[in-house]
C-alpha atoms as a printed R data frame, in Angstrom:
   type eleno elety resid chain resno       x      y      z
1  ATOM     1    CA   UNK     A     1  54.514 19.072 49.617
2  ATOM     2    CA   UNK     A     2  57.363 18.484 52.030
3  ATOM     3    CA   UNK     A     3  60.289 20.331 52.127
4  ATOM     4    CA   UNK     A     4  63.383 19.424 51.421
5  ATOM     5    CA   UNK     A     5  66.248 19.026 54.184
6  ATOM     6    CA   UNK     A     6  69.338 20.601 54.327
7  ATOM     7    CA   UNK     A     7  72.192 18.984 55.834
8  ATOM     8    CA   UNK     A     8  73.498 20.153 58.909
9  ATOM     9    CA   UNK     A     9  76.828 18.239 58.646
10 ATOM    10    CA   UNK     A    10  80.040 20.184 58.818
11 ATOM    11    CA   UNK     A    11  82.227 20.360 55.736
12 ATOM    12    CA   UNK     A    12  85.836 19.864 56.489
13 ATOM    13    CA   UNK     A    13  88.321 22.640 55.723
14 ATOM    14    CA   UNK     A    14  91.876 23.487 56.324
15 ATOM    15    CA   UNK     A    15  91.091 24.770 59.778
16 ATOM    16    CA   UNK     A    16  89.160 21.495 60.862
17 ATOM    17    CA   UNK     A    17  91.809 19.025 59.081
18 ATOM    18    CA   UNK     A    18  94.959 17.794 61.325
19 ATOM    19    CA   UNK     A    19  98.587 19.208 60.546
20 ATOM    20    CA   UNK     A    20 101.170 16.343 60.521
21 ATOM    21    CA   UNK     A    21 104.854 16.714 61.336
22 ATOM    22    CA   UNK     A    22 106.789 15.972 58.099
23 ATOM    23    CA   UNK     A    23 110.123 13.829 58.059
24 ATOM    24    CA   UNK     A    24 112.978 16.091 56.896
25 ATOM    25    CA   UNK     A    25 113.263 14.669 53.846
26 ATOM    26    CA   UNK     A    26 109.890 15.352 52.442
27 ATOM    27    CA   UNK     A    27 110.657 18.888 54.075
28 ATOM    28    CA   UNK     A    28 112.771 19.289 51.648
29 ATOM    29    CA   UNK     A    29 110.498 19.040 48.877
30 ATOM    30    CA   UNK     A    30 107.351 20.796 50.108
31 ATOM    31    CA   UNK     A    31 109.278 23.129 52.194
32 ATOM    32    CA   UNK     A    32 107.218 23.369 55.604
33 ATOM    33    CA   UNK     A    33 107.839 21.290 58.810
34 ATOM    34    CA   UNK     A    34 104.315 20.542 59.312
35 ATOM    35    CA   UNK     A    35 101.069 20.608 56.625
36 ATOM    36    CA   UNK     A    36  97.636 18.789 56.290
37 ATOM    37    CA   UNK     A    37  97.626 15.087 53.864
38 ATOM    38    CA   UNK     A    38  96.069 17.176 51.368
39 ATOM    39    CA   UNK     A    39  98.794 20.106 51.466
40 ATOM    40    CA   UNK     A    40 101.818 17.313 51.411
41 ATOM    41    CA   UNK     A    41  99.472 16.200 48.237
42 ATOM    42    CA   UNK     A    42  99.320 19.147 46.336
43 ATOM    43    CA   UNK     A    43 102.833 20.419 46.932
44 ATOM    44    CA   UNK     A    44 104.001 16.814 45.786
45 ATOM    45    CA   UNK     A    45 102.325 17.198 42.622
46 ATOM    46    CA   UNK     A    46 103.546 20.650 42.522
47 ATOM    47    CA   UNK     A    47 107.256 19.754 42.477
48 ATOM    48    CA   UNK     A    48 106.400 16.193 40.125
49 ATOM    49    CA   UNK     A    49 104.631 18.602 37.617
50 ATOM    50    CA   UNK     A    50 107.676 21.114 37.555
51 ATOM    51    CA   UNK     A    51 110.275 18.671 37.325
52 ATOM    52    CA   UNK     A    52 108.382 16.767 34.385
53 ATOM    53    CA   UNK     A    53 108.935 13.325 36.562
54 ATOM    54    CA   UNK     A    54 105.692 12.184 34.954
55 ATOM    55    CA   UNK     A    55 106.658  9.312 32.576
56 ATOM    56    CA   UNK     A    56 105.794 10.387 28.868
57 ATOM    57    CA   UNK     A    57 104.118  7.070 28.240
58 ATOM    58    CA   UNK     A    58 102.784  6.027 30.623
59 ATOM    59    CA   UNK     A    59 101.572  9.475 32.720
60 ATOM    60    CA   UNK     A    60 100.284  7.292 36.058
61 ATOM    61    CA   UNK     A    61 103.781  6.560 36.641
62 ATOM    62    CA   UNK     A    62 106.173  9.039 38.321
63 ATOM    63    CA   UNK     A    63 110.265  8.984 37.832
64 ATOM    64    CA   UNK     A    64 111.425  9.714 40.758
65 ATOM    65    CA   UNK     A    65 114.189 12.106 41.306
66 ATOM    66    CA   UNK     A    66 117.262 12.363 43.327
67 ATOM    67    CA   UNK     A    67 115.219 14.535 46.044
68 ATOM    68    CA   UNK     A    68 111.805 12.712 45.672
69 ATOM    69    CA   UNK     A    69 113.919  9.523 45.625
70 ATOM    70    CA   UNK     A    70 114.460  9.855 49.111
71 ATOM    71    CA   UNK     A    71 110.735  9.549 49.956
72 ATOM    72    CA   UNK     A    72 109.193  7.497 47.287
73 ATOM    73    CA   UNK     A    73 112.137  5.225 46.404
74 ATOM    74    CA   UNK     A    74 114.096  4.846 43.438
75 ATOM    75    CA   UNK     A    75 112.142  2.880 41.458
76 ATOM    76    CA   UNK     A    76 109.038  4.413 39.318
77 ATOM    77    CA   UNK     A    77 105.634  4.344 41.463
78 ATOM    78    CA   UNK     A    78 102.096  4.324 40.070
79 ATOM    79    CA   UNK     A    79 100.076  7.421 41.503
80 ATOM    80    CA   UNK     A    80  97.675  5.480 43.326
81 ATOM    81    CA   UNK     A    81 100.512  3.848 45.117
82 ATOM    82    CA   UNK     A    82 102.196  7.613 46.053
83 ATOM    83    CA   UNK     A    83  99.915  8.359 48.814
84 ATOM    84    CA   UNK     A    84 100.702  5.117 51.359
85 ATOM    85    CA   UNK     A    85 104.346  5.444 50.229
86 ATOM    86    CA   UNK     A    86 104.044  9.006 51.619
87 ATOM    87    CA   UNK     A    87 102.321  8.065 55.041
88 ATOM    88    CA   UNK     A    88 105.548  6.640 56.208
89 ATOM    89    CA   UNK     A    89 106.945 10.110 56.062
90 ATOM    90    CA   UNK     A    90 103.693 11.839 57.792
91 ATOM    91    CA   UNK     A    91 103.521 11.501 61.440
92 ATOM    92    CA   UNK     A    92 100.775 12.981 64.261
């Protein structure tokens, strides 16, 4: 019987993972200067979930507020659509 084989390949983790410099206005909101994509991610939905910004019918939609208006736009956004809005704010 052969044995099975184990990958070697690294996993990536929050050391291994870049840290962007944020624009100030999505400083604002996450409250760091710079953070990983997936930190800017989280904190995003952090402040969208506490907020309720969520639309009530439609919950892949997100209201923007005044603050979050500044970096996603005024208009409502789908979810999907969030993360290349955000990339204009994220810089190496």
């Amino acid at each position: 019987m052969a044995k099975a084989k184990r990958k070697t390949g690294k996993r990536k983790t929050a050391l291994t993972q870049l840290m962007y410099s944020l624009s100030p206005e999505l400083q604002e909101i996450v409250g760091a200067k710079k953070m990983t994509r997936p930190q800017v991610v989280k904190k995003i939905w952090i402040y969208i979930k506490a907020k309720k910004l969520q639309d009530s019918k439609n919950r892949r939609l997100i209201n923007p507020d005044k603050k979050l208006s500044a970096v996603l736009g005024s208009r409502s956004i789908d979810m999907l659509k969030m993360a290349g809005v955000l990339s204009k704010h994220i810089k190496k």
